[in-house]
DONU-6038 format. One record per residue (C-alpha): residue number from 1; x, y, z; residue in one letter. Coordinates in Angstrom, 1 decimal. Example, Ala and Ser with C-alpha at 12.3 -4.5 7.8 and 13.67 -1.06 7.14 Angstrom:
% residues 2
{1,{12.3,-4.5,7.8},A}
{2,{13.7,-1.1,7.1},S}
//
This chain:
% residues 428
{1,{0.0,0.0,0.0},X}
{2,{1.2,3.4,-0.6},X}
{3,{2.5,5.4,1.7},X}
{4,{0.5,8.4,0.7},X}
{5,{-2.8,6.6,0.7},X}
{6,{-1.8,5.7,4.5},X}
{7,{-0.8,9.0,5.6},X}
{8,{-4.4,10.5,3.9},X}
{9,{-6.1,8.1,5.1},X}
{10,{-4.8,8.6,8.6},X}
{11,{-5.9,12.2,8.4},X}
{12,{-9.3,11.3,7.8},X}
{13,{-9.2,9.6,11.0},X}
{14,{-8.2,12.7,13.2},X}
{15,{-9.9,15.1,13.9},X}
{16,{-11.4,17.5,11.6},X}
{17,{-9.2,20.1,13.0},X}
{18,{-6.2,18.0,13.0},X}
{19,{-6.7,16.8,9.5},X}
{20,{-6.5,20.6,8.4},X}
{21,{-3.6,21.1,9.8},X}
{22,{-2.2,17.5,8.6},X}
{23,{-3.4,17.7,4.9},X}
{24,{-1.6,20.9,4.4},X}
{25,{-1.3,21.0,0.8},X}
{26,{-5.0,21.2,0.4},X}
{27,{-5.0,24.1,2.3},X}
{28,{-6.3,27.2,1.1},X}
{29,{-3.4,29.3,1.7},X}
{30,{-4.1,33.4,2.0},X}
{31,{-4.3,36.8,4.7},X}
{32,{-5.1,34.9,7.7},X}
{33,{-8.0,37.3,9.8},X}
{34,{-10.4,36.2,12.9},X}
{35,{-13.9,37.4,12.7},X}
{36,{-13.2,40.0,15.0},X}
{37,{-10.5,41.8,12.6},X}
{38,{-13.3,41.0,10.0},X}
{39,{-16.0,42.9,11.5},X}
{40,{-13.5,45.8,12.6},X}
{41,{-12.6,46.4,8.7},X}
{42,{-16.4,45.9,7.3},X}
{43,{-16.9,48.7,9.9},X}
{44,{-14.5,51.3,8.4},X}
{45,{-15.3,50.1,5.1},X}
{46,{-19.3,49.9,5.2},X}
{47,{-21.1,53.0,3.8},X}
{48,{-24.4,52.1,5.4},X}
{49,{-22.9,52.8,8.4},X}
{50,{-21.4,55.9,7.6},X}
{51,{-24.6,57.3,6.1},X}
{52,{-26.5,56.2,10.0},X}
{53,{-23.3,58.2,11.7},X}
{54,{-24.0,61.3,9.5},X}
{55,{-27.6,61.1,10.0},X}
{56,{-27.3,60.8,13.8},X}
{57,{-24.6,64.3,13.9},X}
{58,{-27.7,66.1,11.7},X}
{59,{-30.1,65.1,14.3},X}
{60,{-28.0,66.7,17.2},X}
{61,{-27.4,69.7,14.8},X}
{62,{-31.0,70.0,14.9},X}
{63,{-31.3,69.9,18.3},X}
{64,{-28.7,72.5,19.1},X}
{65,{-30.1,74.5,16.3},X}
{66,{-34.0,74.0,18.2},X}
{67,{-32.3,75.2,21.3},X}
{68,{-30.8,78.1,20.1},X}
{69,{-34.2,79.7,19.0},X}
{70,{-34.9,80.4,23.1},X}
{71,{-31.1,82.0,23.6},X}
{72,{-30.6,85.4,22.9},X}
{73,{-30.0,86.8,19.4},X}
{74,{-27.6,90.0,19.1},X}
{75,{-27.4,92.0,15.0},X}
{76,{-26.0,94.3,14.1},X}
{77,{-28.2,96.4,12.1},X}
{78,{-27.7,99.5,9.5},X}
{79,{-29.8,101.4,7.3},X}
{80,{-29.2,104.1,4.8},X}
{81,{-32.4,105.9,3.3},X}
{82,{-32.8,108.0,-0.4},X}
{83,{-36.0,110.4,0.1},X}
{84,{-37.2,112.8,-2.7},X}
{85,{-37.2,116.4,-0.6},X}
{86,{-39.2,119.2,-1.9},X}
{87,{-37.9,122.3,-2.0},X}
{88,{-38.5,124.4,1.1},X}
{89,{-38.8,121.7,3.3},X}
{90,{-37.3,121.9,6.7},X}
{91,{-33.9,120.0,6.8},X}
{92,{-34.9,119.1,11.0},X}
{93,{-37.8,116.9,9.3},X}
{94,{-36.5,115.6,6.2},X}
{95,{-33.2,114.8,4.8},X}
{96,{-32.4,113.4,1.4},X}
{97,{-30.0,110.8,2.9},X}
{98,{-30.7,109.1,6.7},X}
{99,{-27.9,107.1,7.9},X}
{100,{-28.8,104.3,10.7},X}
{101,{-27.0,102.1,12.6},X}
{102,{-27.3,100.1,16.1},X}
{103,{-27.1,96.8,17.9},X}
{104,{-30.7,95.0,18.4},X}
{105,{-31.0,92.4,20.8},X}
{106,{-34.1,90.0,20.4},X}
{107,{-34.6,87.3,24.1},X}
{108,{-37.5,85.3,23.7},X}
{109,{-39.4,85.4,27.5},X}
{110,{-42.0,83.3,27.4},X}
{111,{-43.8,81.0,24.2},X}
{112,{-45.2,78.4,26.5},X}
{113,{-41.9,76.4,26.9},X}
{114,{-42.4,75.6,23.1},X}
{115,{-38.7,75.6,22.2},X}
{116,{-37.6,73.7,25.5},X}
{117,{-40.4,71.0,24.4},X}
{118,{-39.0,71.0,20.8},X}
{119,{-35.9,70.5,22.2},X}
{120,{-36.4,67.6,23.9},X}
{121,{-38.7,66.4,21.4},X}
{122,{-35.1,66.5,18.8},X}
{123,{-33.0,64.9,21.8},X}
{124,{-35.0,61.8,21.9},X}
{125,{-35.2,62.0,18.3},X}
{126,{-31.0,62.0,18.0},X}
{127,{-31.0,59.7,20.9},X}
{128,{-33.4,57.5,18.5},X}
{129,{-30.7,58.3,15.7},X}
{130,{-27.7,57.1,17.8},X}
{131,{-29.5,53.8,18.5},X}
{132,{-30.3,53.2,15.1},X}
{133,{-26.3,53.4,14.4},X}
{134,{-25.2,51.0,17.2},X}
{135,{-28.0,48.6,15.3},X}
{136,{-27.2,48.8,11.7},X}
{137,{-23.5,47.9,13.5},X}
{138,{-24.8,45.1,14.6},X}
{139,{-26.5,43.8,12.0},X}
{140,{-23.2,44.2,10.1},X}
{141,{-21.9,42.0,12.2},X}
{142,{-24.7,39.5,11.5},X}
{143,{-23.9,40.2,7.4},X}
{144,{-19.5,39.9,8.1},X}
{145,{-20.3,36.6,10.5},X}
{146,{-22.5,35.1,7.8},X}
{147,{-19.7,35.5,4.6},X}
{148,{-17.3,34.8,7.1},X}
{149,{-18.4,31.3,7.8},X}
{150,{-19.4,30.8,4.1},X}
{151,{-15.6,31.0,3.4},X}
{152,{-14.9,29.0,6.2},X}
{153,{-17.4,26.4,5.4},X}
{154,{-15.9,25.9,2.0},X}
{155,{-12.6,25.6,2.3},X}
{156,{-12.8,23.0,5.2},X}
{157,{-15.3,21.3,2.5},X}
{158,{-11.9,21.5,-0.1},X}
{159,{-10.0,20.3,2.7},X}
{160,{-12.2,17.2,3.2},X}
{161,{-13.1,16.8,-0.4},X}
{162,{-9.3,17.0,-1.5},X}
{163,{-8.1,14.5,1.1},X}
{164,{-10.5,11.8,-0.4},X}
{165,{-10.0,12.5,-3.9},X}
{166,{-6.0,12.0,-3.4},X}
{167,{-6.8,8.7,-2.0},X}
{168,{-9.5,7.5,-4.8},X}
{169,{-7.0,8.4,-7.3},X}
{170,{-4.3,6.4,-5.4},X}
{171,{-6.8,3.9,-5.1},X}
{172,{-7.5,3.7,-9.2},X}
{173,{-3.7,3.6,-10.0},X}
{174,{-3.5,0.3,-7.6},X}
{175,{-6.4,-0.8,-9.2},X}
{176,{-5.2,-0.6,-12.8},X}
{177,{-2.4,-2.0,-11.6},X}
{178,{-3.6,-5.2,-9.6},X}
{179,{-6.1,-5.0,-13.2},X}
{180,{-3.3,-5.7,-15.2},X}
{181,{-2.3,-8.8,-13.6},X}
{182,{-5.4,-9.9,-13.3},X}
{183,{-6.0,-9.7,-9.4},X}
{184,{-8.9,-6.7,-10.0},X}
{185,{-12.4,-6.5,-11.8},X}
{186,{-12.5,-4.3,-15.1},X}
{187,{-15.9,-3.4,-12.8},X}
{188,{-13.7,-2.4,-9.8},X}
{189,{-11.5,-0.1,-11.8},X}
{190,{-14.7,1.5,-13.6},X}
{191,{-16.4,1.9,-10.2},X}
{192,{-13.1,3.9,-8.6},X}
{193,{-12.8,5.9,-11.5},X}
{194,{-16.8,6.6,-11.9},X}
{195,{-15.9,7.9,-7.5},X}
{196,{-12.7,9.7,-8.9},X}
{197,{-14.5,11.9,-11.7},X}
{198,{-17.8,12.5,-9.2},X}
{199,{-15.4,13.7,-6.3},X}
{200,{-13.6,16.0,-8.5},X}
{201,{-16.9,17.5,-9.6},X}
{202,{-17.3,18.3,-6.4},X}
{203,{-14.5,19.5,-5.3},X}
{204,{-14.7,21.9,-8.2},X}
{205,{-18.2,22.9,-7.1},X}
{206,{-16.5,23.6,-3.5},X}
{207,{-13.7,25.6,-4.8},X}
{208,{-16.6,27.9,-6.6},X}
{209,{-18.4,28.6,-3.6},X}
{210,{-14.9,29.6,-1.9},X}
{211,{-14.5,32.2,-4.8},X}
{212,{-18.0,33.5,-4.1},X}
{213,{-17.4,33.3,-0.6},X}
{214,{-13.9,35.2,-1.1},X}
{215,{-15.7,38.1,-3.0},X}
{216,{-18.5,38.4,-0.7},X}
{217,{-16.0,38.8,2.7},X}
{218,{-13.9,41.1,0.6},X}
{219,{-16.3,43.5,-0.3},X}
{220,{-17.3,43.9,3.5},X}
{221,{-14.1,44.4,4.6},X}
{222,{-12.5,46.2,1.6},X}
{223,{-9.5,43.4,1.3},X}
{224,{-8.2,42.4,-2.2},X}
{225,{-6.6,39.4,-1.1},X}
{226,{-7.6,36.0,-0.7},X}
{227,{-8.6,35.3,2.7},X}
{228,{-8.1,32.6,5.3},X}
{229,{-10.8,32.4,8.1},X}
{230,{-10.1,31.0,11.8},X}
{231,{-11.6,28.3,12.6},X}
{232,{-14.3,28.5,15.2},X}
{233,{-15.6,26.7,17.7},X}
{234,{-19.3,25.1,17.3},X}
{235,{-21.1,26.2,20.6},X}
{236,{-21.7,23.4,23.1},X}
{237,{-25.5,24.6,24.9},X}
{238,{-28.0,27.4,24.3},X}
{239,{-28.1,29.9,27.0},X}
{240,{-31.3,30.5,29.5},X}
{241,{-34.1,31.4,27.0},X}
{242,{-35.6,33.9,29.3},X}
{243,{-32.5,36.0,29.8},X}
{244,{-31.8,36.5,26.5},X}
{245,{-35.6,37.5,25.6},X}
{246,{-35.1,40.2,28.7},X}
{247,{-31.9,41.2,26.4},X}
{248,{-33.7,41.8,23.8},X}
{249,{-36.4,44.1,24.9},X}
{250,{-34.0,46.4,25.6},X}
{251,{-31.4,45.7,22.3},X}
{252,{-30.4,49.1,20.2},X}
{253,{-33.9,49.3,17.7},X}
{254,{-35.8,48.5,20.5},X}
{255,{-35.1,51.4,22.5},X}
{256,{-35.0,53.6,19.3},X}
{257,{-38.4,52.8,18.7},X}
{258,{-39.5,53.9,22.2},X}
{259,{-37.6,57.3,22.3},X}
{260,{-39.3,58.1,19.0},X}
{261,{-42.3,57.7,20.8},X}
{262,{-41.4,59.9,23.6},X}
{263,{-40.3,62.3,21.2},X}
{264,{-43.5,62.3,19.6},X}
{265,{-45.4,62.9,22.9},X}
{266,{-43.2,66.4,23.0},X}
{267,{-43.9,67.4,19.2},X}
{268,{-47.7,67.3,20.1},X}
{269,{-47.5,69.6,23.1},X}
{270,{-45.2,72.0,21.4},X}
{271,{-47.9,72.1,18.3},X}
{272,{-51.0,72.4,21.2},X}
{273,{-49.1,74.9,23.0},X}
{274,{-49.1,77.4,19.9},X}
{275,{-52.5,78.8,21.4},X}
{276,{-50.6,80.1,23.9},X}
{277,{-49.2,83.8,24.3},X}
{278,{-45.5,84.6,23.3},X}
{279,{-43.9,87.6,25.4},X}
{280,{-40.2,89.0,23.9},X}
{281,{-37.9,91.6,24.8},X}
{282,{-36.3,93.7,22.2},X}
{283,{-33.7,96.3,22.9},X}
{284,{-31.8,98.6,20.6},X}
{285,{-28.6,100.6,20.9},X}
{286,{-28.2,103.2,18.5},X}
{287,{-24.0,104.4,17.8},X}
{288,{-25.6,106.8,14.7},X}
{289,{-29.1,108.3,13.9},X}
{290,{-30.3,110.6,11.5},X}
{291,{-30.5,114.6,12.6},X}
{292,{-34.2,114.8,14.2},X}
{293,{-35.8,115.1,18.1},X}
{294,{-34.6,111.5,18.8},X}
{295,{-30.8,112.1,17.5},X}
{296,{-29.9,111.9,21.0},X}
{297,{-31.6,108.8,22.0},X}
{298,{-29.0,105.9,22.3},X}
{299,{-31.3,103.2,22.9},X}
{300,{-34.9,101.7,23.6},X}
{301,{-36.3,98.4,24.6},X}
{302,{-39.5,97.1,23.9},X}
{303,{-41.7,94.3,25.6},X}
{304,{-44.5,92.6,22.7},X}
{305,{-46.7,89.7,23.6},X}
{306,{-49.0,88.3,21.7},X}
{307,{-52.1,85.7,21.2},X}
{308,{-53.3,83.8,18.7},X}
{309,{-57.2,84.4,18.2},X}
{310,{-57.6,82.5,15.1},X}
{311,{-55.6,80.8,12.5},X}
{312,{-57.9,79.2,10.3},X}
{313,{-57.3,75.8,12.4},X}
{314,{-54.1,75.3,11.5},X}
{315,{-53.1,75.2,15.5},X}
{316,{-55.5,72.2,15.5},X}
{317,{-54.6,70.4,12.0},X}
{318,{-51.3,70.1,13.6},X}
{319,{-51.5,69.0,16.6},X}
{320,{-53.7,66.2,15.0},X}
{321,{-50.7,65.4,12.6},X}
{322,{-48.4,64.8,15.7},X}
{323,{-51.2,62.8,17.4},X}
{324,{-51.7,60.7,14.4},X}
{325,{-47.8,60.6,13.8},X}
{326,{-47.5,59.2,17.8},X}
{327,{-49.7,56.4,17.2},X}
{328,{-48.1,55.3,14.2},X}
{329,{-44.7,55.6,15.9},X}
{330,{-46.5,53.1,19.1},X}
{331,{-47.3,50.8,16.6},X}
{332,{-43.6,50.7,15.4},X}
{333,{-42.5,50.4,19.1},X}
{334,{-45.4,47.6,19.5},X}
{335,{-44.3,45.5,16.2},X}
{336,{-40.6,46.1,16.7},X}
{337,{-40.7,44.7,20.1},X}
{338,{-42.5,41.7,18.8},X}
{339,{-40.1,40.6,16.0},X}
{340,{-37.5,41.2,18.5},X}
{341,{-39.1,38.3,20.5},X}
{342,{-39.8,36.4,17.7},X}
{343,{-36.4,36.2,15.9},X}
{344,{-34.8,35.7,19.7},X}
{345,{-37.1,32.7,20.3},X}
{346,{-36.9,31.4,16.5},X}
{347,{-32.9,31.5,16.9},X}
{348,{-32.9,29.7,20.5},X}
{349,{-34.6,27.2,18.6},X}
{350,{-32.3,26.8,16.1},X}
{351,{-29.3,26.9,18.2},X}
{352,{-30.8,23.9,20.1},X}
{353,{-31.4,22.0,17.3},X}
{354,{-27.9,22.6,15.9},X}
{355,{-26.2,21.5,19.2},X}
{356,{-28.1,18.1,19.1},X}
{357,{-27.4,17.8,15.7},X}
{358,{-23.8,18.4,16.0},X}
{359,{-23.6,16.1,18.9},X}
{360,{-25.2,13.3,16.9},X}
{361,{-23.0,14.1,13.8},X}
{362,{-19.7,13.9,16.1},X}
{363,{-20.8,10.5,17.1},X}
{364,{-21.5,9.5,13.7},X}
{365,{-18.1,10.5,12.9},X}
{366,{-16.1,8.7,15.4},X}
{367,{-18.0,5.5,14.3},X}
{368,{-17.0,6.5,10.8},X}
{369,{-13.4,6.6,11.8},X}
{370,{-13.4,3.3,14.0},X}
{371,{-14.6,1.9,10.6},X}
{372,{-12.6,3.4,8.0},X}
{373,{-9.4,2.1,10.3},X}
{374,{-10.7,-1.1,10.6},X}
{375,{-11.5,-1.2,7.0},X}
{376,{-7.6,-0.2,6.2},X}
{377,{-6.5,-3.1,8.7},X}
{378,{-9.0,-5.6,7.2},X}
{379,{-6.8,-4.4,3.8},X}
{380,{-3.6,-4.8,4.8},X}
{381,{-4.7,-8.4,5.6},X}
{382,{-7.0,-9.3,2.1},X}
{383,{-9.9,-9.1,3.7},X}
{384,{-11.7,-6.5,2.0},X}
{385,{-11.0,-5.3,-1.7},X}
{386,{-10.3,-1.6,-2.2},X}
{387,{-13.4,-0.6,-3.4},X}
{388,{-14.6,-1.7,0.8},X}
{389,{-11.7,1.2,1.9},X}
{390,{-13.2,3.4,-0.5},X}
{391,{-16.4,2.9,0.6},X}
{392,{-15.5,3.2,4.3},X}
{393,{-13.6,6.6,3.5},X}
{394,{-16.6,7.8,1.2},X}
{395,{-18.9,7.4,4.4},X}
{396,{-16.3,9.4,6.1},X}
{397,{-16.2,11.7,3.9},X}
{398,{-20.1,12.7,3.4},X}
{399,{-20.4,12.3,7.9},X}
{400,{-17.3,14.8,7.6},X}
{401,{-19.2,17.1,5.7},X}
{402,{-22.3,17.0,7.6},X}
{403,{-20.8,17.6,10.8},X}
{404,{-18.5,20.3,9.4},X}
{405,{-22.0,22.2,8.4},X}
{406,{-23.3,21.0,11.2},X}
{407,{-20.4,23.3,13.1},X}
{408,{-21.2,26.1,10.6},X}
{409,{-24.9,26.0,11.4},X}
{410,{-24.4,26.4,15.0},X}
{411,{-22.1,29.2,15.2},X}
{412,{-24.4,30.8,13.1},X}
{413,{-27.5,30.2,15.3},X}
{414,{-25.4,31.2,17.7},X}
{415,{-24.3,34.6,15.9},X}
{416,{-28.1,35.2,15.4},X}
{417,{-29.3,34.6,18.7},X}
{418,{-26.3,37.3,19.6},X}
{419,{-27.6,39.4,17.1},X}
{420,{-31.6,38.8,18.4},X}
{421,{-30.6,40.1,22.1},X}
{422,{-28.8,43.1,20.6},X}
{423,{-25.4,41.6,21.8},X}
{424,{-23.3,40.5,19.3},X}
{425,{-19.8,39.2,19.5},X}
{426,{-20.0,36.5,22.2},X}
{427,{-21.6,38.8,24.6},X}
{428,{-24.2,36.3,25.9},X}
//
């Protein structure tokens, strides 16, 4: 037997771990990254997230900007005048050019706390914006973790599917050649080379999916190189159900959705409170006037208030927009908080599933091994024919598979059970 076929075929007995590192060159070589590094570049490179960070600095623009309507407001002002002036006319009363200028100063005093109201009303509203941003992070973590474990997923499947077609192939040269001397079936050699051309097939079909794969990871995180992913450990148990649904009530949309609807409580008493009075104080300080009585008058102040009496109902029309916007914006809080529940629950299901599944595809595989080794030593002593180790490696091969996605799936129900409670990253 060749010594190749027995080191191959000793790799498919380790550990799937083991036999990566073993089987070395079927190893997709390239930029080794963790998922961590991953996510950190997809978060410099995504737009999406820049476009939520610039939209959450305009909403606390807006809020300063709200605020500063109940500070004082200083101008300085200027005015020069052109009059016709008949002849005769008295020069004391009118002059053909009046020059102007002073410093006004406008305070708001009292507008029924409108602009305080506003202002909180944009506060919860930014505070609404900020939370968005920490969410569309984490969903990009959900987006890097899932083309992160595609990659992952396909070149341990070129890994396995490598290892095996090396040792078919072996297996159909020591076939043509036991053939040749008669000791083989023309139907054994068919039936090795028929496993030899369906295992490259799909090894070709694996090394596709690892291109796609490779674009999709490097368009998150901006890389041009190929990429090699860390492996990563399938999760053994689900945590307490009930702790990760209290998680989620409270995860980054969640919480957006509920300061929008604080904010829109605000935006309806700052519309309602338009029927109240506004008081100002205006003050002026005058450095030139025009030649007349007041040429020696410096400054003035002046206190205005005012009431609306009637506005055509537009006071009313807008206070019913706000009230109708607040009950939209409840029913956003009401369906957001439901989904959160639902995709927590819907992923703790999953994760379950994929840690009994794993457990029963680890077990499978150990069996797999015992008989693959037994099928080698049953070789090595006639017993079986080749196409019996084939067959023993081929049901190796497939259980290898299964348990390698098997893996996948469970880090990834894991990753969206993170994602669910609005803690991603291992946080649970």
């Amino acid at each position: 037997m060749r010594k190749s076929f027995l080191l191959l075929m000793a790799a498919f007995c380790l550990p799937l771990s083991a036999a990566a590192q073993m089987i070395s060159s079927s190893a997709v070589s390239g930029r080794f990254l963790d998922l961590a590094e991953a996510y950190k570049l997809a978060l410099v490179r995504s737009e999406e997230i820049a476009i939520s960070g610039a939209t959450y600095e305009e909403t606390l623009a807006k809020a300063d900007e709200i605020f500063s309507r109940a500070t004082p407001h200083i101008n300085l002002m200027g005015s020069e005048t052109f009059q016709d002036v008949p002849r005769g006319s008295s020069g004391l009363f009118l002059q053909r050019q009046r020059e102007q200028g002073w410093v006004n100063l406008h305070q708001p005093l009292f507008s029924g706390l409108r602009e305080f109201l506003a202002y909180r009303a944009s506060k919860d509203f930014g505070r609404a914006a900020e939370l968005s941003l920490t969410r569309a992070q984490q969903l990009l973590y959900r987006d890097v973790a899932r083309a992160y474990l595609d990659l992952l997923a396909a070149q341990d499947d070129i890994r396995i599917r490598g290892a095996l077609l090396e040792i078919t192939q072996d297996r159909v040269k020591d076939l043509q050649e036991f053939r040749r001397v008669g000791r083989a079936r023309a139907s054994e050699y068919l039936a090795a080379e028929s496993q030899v051309a369906q295992q490259a097939a799909q090894l070709e079909s694996s090394r596709a999916a690892e291109q796609v794969a490779q674009f999709k990871l490097g368009f998150l995180t901006g890389l041009e190189e190929r990429l090699t992913p860390a492996p990563t450990p399938a999760p053994a148990a689900a945590p307490e159900l009930a702790a990760v649904l209290a998680r989620a009530r409270a995860r980054p949309d969640v919480e957006s959705r509920r300061a929008e609807v604080s904010s829109a409580e605000f935006a309806i008493k700052v519309a309602s409170r338009q029927r109240w009075p506004t008081i100002a104080l205006d003050a002026n300080y005058y450095f030139q006037r025009p030649p007349s009585f007041t040429s020696d008058v410096r400054w003035d102040a002046a206190l205005t208030g005012s009431l609306p009496l009637y506005g055509g109902g537009e006071i009313g029309a807008q206070t019913r927009q706000q009230e109708a916007r607040l009950r939209a914006r409840r029913a956003a809080f009401s369906e957001i908080l439901r989904i959160a529940e639902f995709e927590v629950k819907a992923a703790h299901q999953e994760l379950l599933a994929s840690v009994s599944v794993t457990a029963a595809l680890d077990n499978a595989a150990r069996l797999a091994e015992e008989n693959a080794k037994a099928q080698g030593e049953d070789y090595r002593l006639g017993q079986v024919t080749n196409l019996d180790v084939l067959g023993s490696l081929n049901t190796l091969q497939q259980t290898r598979l299964q348990q390698n996605a098997a893996r996948i799936d469970a880090y990834w129900s894991r990753v969206r059970l993170e994602v669910a409670a609005g803690l991603p990253g291992g946080s649970l």
